[in-house]
C-alpha positions as CSV (number, residue, x, y, z in Angstrom):
1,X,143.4,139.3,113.3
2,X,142.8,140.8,117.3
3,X,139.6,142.8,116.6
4,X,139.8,144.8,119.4
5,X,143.3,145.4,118.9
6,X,142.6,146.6,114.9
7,X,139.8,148.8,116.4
8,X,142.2,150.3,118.6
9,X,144.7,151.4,116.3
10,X,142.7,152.3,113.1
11,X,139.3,153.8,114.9
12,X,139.3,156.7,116.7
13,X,138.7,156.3,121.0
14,X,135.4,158.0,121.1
15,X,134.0,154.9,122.8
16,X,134.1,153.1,126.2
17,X,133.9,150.1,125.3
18,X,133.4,146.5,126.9
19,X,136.3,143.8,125.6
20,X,133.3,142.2,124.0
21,X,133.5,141.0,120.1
22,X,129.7,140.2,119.3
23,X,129.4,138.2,115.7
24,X,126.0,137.3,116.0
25,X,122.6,137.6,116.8
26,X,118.8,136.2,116.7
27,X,115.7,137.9,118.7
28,X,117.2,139.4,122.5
29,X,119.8,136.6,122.1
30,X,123.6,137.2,121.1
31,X,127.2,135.7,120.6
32,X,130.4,136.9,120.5
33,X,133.2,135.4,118.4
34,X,134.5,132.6,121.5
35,X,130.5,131.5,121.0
36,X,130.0,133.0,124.6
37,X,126.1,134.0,125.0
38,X,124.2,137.1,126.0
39,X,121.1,138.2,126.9
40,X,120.7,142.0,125.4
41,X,118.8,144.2,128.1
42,X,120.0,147.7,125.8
43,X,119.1,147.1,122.2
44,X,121.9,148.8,120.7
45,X,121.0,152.0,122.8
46,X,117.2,151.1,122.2
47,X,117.4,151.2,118.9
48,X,117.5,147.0,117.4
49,X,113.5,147.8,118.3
50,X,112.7,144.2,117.3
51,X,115.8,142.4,118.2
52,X,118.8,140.8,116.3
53,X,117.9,139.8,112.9
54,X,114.3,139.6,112.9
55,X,113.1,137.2,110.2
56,X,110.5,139.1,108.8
57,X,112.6,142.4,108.9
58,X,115.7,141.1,107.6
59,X,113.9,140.1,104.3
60,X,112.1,143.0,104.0
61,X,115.8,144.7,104.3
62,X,117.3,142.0,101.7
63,X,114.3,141.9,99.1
64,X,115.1,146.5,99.4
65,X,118.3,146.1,98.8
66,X,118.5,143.5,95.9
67,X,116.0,146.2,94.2
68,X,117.2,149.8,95.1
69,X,119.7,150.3,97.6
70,X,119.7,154.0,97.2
71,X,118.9,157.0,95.1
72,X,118.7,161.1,96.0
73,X,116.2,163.1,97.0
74,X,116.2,164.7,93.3
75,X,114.2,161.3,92.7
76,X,110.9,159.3,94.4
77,X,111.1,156.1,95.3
78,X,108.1,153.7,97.1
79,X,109.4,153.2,100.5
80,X,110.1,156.6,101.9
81,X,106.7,157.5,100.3
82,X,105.0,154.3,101.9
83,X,107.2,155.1,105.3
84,X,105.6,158.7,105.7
85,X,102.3,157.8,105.0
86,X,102.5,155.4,107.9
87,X,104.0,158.0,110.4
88,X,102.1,160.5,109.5
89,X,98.6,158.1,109.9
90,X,100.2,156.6,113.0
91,X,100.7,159.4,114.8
92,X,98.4,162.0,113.4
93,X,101.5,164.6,111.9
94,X,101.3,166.3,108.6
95,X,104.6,165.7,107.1
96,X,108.2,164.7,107.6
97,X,111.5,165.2,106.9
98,X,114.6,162.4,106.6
99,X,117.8,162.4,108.2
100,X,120.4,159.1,109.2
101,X,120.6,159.8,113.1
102,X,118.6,161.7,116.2
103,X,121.1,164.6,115.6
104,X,120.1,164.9,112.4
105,X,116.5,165.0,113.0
106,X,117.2,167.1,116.3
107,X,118.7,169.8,114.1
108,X,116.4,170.0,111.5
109,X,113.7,170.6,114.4
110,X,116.1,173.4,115.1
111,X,116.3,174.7,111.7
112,X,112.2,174.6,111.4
113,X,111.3,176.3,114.8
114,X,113.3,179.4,114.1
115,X,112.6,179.5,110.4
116,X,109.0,179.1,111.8
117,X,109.4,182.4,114.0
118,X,111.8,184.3,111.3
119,X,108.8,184.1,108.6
120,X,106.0,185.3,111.0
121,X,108.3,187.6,113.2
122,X,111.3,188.1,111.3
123,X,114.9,188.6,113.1
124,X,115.4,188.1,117.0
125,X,112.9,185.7,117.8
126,X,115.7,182.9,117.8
127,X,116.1,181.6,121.3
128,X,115.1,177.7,122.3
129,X,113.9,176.7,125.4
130,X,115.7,172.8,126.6
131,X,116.1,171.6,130.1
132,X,118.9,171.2,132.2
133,X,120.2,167.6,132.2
134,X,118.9,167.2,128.4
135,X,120.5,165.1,125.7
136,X,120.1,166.5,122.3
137,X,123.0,165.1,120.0
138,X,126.6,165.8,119.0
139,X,126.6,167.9,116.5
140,X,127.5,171.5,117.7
141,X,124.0,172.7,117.5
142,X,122.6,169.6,119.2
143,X,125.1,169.3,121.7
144,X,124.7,173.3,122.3
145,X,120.9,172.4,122.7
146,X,122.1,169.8,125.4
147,X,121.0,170.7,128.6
148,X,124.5,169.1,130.9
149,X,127.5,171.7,131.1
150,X,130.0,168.3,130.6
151,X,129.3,168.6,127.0
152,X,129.8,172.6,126.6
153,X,133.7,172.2,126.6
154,X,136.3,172.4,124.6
155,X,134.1,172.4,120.8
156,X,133.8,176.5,121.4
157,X,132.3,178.6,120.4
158,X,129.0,177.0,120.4
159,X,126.0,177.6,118.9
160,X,124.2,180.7,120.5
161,X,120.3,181.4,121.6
162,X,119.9,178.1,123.7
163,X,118.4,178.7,127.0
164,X,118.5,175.9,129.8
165,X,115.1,175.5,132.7
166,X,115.1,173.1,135.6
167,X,112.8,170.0,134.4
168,X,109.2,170.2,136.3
169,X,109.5,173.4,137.5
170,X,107.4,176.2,135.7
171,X,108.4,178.8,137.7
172,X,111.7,178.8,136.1
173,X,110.1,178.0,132.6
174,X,108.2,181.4,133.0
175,X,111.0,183.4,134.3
176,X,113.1,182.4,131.3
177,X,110.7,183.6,128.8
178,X,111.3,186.4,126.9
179,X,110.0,188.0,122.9
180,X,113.2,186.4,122.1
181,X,111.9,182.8,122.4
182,X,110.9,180.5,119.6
183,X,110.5,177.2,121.1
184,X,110.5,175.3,123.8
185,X,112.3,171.5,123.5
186,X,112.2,168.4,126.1
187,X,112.3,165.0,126.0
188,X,109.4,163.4,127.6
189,X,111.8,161.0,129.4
190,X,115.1,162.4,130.0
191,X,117.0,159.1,129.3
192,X,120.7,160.0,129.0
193,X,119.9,162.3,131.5
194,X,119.5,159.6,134.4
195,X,116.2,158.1,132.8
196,X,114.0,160.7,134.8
197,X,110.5,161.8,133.5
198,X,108.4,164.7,133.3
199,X,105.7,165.6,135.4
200,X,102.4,165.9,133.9
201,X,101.9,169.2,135.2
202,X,105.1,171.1,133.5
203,X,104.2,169.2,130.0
204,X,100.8,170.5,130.4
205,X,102.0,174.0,131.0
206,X,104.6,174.4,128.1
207,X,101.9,173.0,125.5
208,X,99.7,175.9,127.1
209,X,102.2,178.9,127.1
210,X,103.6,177.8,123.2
211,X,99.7,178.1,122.3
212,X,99.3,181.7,124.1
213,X,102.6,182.2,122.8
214,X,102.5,180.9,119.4
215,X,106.3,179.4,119.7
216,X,106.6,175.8,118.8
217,X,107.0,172.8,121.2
218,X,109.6,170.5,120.1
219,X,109.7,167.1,121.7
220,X,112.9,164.8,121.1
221,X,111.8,161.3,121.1
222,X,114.4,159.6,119.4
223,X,115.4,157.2,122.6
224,X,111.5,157.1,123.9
225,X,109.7,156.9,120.5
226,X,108.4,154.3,118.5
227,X,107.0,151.7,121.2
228,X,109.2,151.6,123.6
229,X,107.4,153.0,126.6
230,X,104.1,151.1,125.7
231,X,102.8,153.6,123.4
232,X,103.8,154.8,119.9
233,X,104.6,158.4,121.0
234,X,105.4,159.0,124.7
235,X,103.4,162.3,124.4
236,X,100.7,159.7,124.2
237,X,101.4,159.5,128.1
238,X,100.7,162.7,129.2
239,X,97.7,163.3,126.6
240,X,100.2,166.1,124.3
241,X,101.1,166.3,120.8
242,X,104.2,169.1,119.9
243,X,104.5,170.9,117.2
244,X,107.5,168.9,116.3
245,X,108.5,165.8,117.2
246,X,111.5,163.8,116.9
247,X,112.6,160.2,116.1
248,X,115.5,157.9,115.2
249,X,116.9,154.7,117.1
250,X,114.5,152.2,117.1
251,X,112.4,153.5,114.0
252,X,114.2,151.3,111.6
253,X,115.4,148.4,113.4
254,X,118.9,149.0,113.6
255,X,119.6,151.1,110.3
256,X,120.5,154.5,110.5
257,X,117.3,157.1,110.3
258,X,116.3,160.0,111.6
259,X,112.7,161.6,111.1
260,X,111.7,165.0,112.1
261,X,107.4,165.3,112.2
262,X,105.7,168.0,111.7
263,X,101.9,169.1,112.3
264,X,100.1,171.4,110.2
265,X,100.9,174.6,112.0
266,X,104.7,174.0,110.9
267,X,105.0,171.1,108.1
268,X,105.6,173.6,105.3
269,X,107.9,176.0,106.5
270,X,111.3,174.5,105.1
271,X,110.9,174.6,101.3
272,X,112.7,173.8,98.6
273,X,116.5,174.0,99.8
274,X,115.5,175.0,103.1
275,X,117.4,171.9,104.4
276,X,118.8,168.4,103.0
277,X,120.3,165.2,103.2
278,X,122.0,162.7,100.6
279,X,121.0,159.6,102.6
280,X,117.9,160.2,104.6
281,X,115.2,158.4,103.5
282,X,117.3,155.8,102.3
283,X,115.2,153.3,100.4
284,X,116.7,150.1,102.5
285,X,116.4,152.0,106.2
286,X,112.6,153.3,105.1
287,X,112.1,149.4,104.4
288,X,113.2,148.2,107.7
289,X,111.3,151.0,109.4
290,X,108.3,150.4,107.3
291,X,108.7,146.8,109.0
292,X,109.2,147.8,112.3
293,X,105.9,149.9,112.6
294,X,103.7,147.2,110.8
295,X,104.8,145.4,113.8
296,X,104.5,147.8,116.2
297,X,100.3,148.2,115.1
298,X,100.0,144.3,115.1
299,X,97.2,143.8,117.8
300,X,98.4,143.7,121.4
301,X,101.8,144.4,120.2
302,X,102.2,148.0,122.4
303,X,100.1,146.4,124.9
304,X,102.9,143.5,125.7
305,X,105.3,146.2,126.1
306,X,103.5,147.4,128.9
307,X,103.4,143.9,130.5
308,X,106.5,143.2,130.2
309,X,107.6,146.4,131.6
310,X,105.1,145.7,134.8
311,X,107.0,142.4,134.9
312,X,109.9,143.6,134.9
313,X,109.5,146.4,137.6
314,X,108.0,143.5,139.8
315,X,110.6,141.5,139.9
316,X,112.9,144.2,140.6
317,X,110.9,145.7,143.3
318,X,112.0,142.7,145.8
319,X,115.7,144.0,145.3
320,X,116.7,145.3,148.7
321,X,119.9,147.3,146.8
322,X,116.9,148.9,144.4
323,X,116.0,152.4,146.2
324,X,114.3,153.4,143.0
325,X,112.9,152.5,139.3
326,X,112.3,155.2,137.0
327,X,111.2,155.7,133.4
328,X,108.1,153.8,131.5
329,X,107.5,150.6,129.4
330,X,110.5,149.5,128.7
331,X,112.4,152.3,129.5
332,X,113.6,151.5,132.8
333,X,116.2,153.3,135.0
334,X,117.7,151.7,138.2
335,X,118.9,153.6,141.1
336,X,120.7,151.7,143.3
337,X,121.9,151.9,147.3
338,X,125.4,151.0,147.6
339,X,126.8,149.8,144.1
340,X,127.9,151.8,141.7
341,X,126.2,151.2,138.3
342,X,129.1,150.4,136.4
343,X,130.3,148.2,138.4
344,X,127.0,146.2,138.0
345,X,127.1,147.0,134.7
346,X,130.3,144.8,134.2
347,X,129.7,142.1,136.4
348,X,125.9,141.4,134.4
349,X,128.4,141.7,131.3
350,X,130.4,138.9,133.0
351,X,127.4,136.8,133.4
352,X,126.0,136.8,130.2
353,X,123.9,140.1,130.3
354,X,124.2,143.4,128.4
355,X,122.8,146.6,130.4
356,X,123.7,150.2,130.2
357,X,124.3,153.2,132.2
358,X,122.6,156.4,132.6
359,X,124.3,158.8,134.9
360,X,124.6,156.9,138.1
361,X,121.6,154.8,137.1
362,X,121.7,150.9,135.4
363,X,119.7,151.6,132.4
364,X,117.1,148.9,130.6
365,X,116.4,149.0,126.8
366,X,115.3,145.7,126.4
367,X,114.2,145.1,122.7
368,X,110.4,145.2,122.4
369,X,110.1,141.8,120.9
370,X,111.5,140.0,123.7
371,X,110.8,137.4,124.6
372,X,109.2,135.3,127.9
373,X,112.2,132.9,128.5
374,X,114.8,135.7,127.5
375,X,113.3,138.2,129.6
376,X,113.0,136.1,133.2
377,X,116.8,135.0,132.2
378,X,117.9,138.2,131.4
379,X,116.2,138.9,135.2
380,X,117.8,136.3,137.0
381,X,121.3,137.5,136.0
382,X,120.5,140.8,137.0
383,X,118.9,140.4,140.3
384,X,121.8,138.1,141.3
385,X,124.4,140.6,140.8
386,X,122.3,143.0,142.2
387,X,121.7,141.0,145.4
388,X,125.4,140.1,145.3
């Protein structure tokens, strides 16, 4: 059987894929099915947080799923109980809710901010507040929550009461502010958007106007969450805690979750029926995440994300083609002087290296468990393309 070939005919072309077959996998190391190497420098789109098949993972995943694979939400099981707990203790929320994907969780964050405003201020108090060049999701709500007029085609008609504000500058954010708003939604780090971050100053000044305001702040962090800029939450960064906060890739390792938080002000307003979802909180992917942040809270664990992220910019700052790295921890966007980032994108592919894009940036998700010897490999191949 031609794999690609089968995928081709019997899966829909949403994709843009590489002619890559990968069949295995162990730590930042793969293998594709001619027994050809690479080193991964994307985790899966950040989200194989700890790498392929981590040992201790995988059994907790195995030893999950030889006792309860799945049951509804009509029922309680211990790992989506034990999973919450740890969230909520890690990062000082009051409650969550489950979903499979960042959409997922994205939405329900919609669902909860205007709910939020309907209960306190009843109808027309609906609007939400994302930024222009913002990456929300798929879905129709997510993708109308998506800050990039590429997606806002041929889907219509969208979802209304999105409004869209230039990232870092607050005198748009003011002028777009109206009775009608409910929330205001950003990621921390833009990273679909060109891996570009946030200035201190504007985060500082929409956690101050939804307190005067009393709208909610929403903050997707489902690609910078969990560890991978060198702290738990990037909000950590800039010294801010929204409302709402959103997660998914990485939390689980590679199994499909999605976790909407929520802090006092907000955890109870969806009630019973207020929203749902067959497989979130799936006893196997609250396992794998339950895992993934006993890792994450091993000592020095965040703290070797950080080096390895100044390691990495290090290296890369000799680069002539390099004019600039963006991004944080392991979060790292390349712009670059005369190549164009697919191109080097393909050619790393070539050598035995995975990468991504973002925009016309080289993007770097490197999983946060990798390690020494993969990481100044994964480096050379890189910066020889790059000085190529």
């Amino acid at each position: 059987m031609n794999i690609i070939e089968e995928t081709g005919q019997h899966i829909m072309s949403t994709y843009g894929r590489s002619n890559v077959v990968l069949d295995s996998g162990n730590g930042a190391t793969c293998e594709d099915t001619v027994k050809r190497k690479y080193i991964d420098f994307g985790s899966g789109i950040g989200t194989t947080s700890l790498g392929f098949s981590d040992s201790e993972w995988a059994d907790a995943v195995c030893a999950q799923v030889r006792k309860l694979q799945h049951t509804s939400n009509l029922f309680y099981h211990e790992p989506q109980a034990q999973l919450a707990k740890m969230l909520c203790e890690m990062t000082g929320y009051s409650k969550v809710f489950y979903g499979n994907s960042g959409a997922e969780a994205n939405e329900c964050a919609i669902k909860l901010a205007r709910k939020y405003s309907f209960d306190k201020y009843g109808k027309g108090r609906h609007t939400i507040i994302t930024l222009v060049n913002s990456f929300h999701g798929r879905t129709l709500a997510t993708l109308s929550a998506t800050g990039q007029d590429v997606f806002h085609d041929f889907f219509f008609p969208f979802v209304e009461g999105f409004r869209y504000v230039k990232a870092n500058d607050i005198e748009d954010l003011h002028a777009n502010l109206d009775e009608t708003v409910c929330a205001i939604m950003v990621e921390y780090i833009q990273g679909e958007g060109g891996v570009k971050p946030l200035e201190d100053a504007f985060v500082k000044e929409i956690r101050k106007i939804c307190d005067e305001k009393d709208i909610l702040m929403i903050a997707d962090e489902v690609q910078t969450g969990i560890g991978r800029t060198g702290k738990l939450l990037a909000g950590e960064h800039f010294g801010c805690m929204a409302d709402v906060t959103t997660l998914a890739k990485g939390l689980a390792g590679g199994l499909p979750i999605g976790a909407c938080l929520a802090n006092e002000k907000c955890a109870d307003v969806l009630g019973k029926g207020a929203h749902g979802s067959t497989f979130g909180g799936n006893p196997v992917a609250c396992a794998g995440a339950v895992k993934v942040l006993e890792r994450l809270a091993q000592d020095g664990m965040l703290e070797s994300i950080t080096r390895k992220s100044d390691q990495i910019r290090s290296r890369l700052s000799e680069i002539s083609e390099i004019s600039d790295i963006s991004g944080k921890g392991m979060m790292i966007g390349i712009a670059l002087k005369t190549k164009k980032a697919p191109d080097v994108l393909q050619q790393c592919l070539e050598n035995g290296l995975l990468v991504l894009t973002a925009k016309d940036r080289v993007r770097l998700l490197p999983p946060l468990t990798i390690s020494e010897t993969e990481l100044q490999d994964g480096l050379d191949i890189l910066c020889k393309v790059l000085e190529g």
